[in-house]
N, C-alpha and C positions, 0 to 999 in steps of 0.2 A: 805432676800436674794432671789432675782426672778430665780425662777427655770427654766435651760436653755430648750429653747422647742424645742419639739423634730423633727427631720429632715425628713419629709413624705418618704415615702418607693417608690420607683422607678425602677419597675421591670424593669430587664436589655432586655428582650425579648427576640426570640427565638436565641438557641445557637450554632454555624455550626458545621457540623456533619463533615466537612471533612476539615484538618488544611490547612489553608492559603500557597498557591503554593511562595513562593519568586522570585519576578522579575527576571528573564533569561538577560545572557548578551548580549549584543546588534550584528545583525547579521552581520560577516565580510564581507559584500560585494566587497569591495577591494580585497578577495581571491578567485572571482569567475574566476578570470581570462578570455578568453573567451567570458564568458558568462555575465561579469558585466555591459555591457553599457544595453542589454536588460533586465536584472534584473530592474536595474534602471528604463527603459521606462517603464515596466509594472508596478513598483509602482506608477511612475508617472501618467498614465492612472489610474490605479484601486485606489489609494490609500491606498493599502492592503498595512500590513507589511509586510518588505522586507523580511522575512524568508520565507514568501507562495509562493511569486513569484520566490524566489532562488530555493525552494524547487520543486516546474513544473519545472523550467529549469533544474536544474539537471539530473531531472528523465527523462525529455523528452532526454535531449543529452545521456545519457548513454541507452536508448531505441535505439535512432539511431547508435553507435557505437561499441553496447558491441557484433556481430557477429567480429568483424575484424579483433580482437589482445586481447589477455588477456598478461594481466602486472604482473610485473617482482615484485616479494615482497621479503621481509627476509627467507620468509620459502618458496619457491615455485610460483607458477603462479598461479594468479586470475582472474576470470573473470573481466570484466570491467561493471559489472550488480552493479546497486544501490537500496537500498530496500530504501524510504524514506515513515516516517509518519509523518505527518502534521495535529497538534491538536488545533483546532480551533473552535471557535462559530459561529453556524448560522448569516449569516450577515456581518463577515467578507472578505468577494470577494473573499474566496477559488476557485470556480467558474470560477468568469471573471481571475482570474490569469492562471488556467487551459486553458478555453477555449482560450486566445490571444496566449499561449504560444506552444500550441498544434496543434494550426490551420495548419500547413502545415502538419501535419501528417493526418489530418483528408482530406486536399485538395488531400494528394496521394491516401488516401484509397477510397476516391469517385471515382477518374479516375479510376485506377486500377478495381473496380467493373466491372466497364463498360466493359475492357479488358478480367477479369475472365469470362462475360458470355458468351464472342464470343467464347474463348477457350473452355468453357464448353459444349456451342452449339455441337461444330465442333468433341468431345471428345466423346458425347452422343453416336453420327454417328458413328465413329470411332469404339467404344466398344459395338454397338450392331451388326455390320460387323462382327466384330472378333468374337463375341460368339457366332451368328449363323452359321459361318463358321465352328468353332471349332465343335458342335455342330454337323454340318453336318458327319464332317473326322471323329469323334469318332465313329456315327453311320456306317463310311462304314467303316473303318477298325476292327468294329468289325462284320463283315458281311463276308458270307460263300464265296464268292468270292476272291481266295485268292493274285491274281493278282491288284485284285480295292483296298484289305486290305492293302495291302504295298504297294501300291500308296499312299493311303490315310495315313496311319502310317508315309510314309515319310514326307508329305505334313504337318501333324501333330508336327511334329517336326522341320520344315521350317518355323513354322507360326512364332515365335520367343515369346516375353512374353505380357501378356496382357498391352494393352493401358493404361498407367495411368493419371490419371488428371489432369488438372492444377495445382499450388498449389493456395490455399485461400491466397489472397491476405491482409487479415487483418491482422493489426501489435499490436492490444492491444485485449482483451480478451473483450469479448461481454456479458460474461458471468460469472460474479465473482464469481468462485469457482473452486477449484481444479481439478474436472471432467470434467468441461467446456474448464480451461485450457488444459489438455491432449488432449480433441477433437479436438481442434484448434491446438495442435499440430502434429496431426497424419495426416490434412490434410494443414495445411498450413506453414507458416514462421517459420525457427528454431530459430529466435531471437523475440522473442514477448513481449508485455507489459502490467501487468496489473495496469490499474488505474481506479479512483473513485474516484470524488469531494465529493461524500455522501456514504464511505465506512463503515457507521455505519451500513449498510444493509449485508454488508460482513460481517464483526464482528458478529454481534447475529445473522445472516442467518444462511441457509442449510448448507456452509461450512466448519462454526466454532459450531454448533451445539454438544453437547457431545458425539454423533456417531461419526463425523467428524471429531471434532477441531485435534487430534494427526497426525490423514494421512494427513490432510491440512498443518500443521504445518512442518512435515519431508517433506513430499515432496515441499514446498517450499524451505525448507533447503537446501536441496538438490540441488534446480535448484540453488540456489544464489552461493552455492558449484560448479555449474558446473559439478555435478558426474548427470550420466544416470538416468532419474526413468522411473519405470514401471508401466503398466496400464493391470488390470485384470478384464475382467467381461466377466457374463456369460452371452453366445451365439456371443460376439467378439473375444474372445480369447484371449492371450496376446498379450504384445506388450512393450517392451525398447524404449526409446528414448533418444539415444546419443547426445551429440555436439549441446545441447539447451541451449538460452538464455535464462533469465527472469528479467527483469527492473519491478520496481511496486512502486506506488506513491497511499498512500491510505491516503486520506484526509478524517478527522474524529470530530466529536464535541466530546467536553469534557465527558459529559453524558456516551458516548459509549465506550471513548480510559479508561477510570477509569478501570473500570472490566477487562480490557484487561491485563492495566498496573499491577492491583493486582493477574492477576492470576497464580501462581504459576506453570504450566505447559507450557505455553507461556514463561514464565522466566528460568522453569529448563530446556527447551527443548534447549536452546540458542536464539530461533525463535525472541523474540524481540530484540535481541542484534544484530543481522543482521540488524538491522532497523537505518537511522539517521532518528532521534527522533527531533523535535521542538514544542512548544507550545509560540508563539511569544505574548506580550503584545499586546491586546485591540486596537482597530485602530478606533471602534465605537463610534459616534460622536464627533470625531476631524477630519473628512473628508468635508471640509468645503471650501476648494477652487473650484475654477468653470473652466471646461477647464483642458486641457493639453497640453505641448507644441509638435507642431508639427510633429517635430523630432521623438517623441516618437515613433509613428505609422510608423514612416518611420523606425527604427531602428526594431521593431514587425514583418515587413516586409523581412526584413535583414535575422533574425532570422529563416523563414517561408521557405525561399529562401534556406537558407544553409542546413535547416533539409530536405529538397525537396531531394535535391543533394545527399547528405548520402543516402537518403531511396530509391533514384534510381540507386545508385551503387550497385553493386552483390557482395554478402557477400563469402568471402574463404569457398568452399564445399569439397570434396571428392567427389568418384563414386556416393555418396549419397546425393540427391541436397538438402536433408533436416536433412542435419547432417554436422555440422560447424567444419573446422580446421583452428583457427584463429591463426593468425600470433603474435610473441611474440614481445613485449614490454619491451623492455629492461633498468633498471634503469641507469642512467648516473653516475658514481663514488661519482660528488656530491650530488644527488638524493638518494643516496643510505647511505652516512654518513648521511644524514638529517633526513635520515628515519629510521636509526640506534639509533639517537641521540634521538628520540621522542618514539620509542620503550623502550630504557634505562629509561625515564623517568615515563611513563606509568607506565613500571615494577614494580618501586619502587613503586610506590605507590599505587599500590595493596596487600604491603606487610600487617603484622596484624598491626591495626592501622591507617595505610594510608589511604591518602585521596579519597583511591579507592576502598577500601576495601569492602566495599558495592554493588558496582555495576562491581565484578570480570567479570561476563558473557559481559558488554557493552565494558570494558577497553580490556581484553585480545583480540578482535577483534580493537580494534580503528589502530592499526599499518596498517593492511589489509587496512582497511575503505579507511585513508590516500593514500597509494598505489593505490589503484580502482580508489578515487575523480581525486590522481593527472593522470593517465592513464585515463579517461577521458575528463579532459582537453585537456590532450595532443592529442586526437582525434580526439576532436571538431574541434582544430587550426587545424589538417593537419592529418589527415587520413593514408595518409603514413609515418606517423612517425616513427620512429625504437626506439625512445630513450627517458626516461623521464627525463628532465631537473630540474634542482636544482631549478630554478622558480617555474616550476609547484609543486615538490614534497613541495614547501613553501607554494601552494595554498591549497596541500591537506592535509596537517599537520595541518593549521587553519583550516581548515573548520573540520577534523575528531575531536579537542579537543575541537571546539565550542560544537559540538555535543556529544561528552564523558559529557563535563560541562549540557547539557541537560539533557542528559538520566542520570547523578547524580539528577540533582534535580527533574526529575518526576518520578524516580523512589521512591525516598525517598519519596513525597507527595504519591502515588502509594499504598504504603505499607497498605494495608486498608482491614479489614475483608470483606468478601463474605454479612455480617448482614449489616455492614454500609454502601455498597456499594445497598443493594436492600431500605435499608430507603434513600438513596441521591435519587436515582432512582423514588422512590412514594415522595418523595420530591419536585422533580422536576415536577415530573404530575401534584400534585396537584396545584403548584401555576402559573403553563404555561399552563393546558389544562381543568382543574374540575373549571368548571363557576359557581357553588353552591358554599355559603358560610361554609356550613355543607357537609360534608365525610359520606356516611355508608361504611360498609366494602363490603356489595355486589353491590356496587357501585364500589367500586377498582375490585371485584372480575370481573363485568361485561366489565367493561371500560377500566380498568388500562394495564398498561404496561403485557406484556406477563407475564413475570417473576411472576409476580405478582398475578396471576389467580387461585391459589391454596388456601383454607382457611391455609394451614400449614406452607404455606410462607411468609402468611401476617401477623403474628402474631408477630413477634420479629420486623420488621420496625417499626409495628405501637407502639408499646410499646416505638420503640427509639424514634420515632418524641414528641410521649408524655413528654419524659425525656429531648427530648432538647427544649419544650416549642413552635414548629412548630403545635402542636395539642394539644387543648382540649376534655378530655374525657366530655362527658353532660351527665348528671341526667341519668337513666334509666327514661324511659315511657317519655323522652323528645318528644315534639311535633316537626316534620320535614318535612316541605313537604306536612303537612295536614295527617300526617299518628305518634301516637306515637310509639316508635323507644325505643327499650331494649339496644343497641347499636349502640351510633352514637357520632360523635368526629366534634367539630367546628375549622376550619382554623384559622391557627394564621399568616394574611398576612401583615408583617411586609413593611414599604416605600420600595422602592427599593430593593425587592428579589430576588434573583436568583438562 
């Protein structure tokens, strides 16, 4: 009897450290209402997926709108402010969908400079008059002379209140971060926007740093709430800011939104459930036609035109030109069962069990969300609208459960220790940035990712990459580099990694 031979062993090779994300369902551009024919043009232009380009447009129209009405919801009045994140890979035209869809915001804030410095010019003049005047009347009125002292006391009194400035005419925040933002709002727009094509630098930056990340976190909250926050530092003093807006579109790669997605303070704060959340399928090399049609750049244009318009109308103020009273939005009867109806539904299924159950902090907001999407629509079409229509509130119901269905599944992919999250991290380094075939650890320690820079940090990654067969440990007193090496680990670069 010939004995069966035996089948060679065929290492499966290295094994992923982070579970396979499930393809997201496809983006309802049919609900953008408005805003769908330039949706369209700019995929057509860029060839990004249409979630990136929905994603700029929304955030850009609820930039230009959300001073002029907050909308009518189940439980009370919301701003018409949209936080969106957009998770996506370098390469993808996060970018070009930005910049085509932004452009006329950017075309106001160039003129508009040009206007802030003549005003500024002329303001300088202005308030150095007034102080050396002021200046002068203090000195006689406090003078032995008591005839010139209550002249001047009157004179004192007549002058009226100091000169104030222009306001800063920039509409999005220059400076991603919290304190940046307050700056900009103490001297300029009370409806402002922060955005970021490459918002991985907000993320592990100064602002979400472990000092910061909790004040950055509430007081965005806050702005998205529409309630006052305040600004404390020493030798400024305090300072409230009422009746501000805040629109934010933070376009992020994978690498960076992970840690964000698993971190537990982000999640318990509510901070990313104020967020619609997308991470669209891959668009990288299937961009393969030449050209686009015409039309597109003319509709770009459209677009550029109408945001123009908005950002040159004067937003509802008070005595206080920089504290908003915007006019209310009121739900239409049938706007209002629709949005009843998708409320009910939601509910359930956050029950125990439900297929919500998971992501309570994204679902118990989706009702608002819908309400906000569809009150921006409805602003984009006509600015003086009073009322949101059962069309629109059908736009913002799909577009707020697209997004519930989202943040369901990256949150679930999301759910990832702090350990797996810094091995994905030295993961990624090493097989996108470490040009050596061989790793030392003072090599990560010198080179590697920030995080990373610790010998106490590096110790549990490297042990995971070993266990999922991304790294070989080698011999002690291995030769490396021309130097032998007591510790050193050779790359395991599998075809196609990432």
């Amino acid at each position: 009897m010939t004995a069966p031979e035996p089948i060679p062993f065929k290492a499966e090779g290295p094994q992923p450290l982070l579970r396979e994300i499930p393809p997201g369902e496809p983006y309802p551009v049919e609900a953008l209402g408005p805003l769908h024919a330039v949706v369209e043009a700019v995929q057509d232009i860029s060839q990004a997926p249409a979630a990136i380009a929905a994603q700029s447009a929304l955030s850009v129209a609820s930039l230009a709108v959300q001073g002029f009405a907050d909308v009518e919801t189940l439980g009370g009045d919301a701003p018409c402010s949209l936080f969106c994140l957009t998770i996506a890979e370098s390469g993808e035209r996060k970018s070009t969908c930005d910049r085509l869809l932004i452009r006329g915001l950017r075309d106001y804030e160039r003129e508009c400079e040009t206007d802030y410095r003549t005003a500024m010019d002329a303001h300088e003049v202005a308030h150095k008059v007034w102080t050396e005047k002021r200046k002068r009347l203090i000195g006689e009125a406090a003078g032995t002379k008591k005839e010139k002292a209550a002249a001047a006391e009157a004179d004192l009194r007549g002058m009226g209140p100091e000169p104030k400035a222009p306001i800063f005419p920039n509409v999005t925040a220059m400076e991603p971060t919290f304190e940046g933002l307050l700056k900009l709002y103490q001297v300029g727009r009370p409806a402002l926007g922060l955005f970021s094509d490459e918002a991985g630098g907000f993320i592990g930056g100064h602002a979400m740093n472990s000092d910061n990340r909790l004040k950055t976190m509430a007081g965005l909250s806050r702005l998205w709430n529409g309630e006052p926050v305040d600004r404390t530092r020493a030798g400024d003093g305090a300072a409230t800011f009422r009746g501000r807006r805040l629109a934010a579109h933070l376009m992020v790669q994978p690498v960076a939104a992970r840690p964000l997605m698993a971190d537990p303070e982000a999640s318990g704060q509510g901070f990313l459930a104020r967020f619609l959340l997308t991470e669209p399928p891959s668009h990288i090399g299937t961009r393969l036609r030449r050209g686009h049609a015409a039309e597109s750049m003319a509709e770009v244009d459209r677009f550029a035109e109408h945001l123009r318009g908005i950002l040159e109308s004067p937003m509802p103020t008070g005595t206080h030109p920089q504290e908003l009273t915007p006019a209310r939005l009121l739900l239409g009867s049938a706007a209002r069962e629709l949005l009843w109806r998708f409320h009910m539904a939601v509910e359930q299924a956050q029950a125990a069990g439900g297929e919500l159950e998971q992501v309570r902090a994204y679902a118990s907001k989706a009702t608002e969300q819908a309400a906000r999407i569809a009150g921006v629509l409805t602003l984009w079409g006509d600015l003086d609208a009073s009322e949101v229509t059962a069309q629109a509130m059908g736009w913002g119901v799909a577009l707020a459960q697209f997004h519930l269905t989202e943040a369901k599944r990256l949150a679930e992919a999301g759910a990832i220790s702090a350990d797996t999250n810094r091995a994905e991290t030295l993961r990624k380094w090493l097989l996108e940035s470490w040009q050596h075939p061989e790793v030392l650890p003072r090599d990560i320690l010198r080179f590697g990712p920030n995080s990373l820079r610790e010998a106490k940090a590096l110790r549990d990654p490297l042990a995971m990459l070993v266990n999922h067969g991304w790294l070989a440990r080698l011999p002690e007193g291995t030769e490396v580099r021309g130097a032998s090496r007591k510790e050193a680990y050779r790359i395991v670069r599998p075809p196609h990694a990432v």
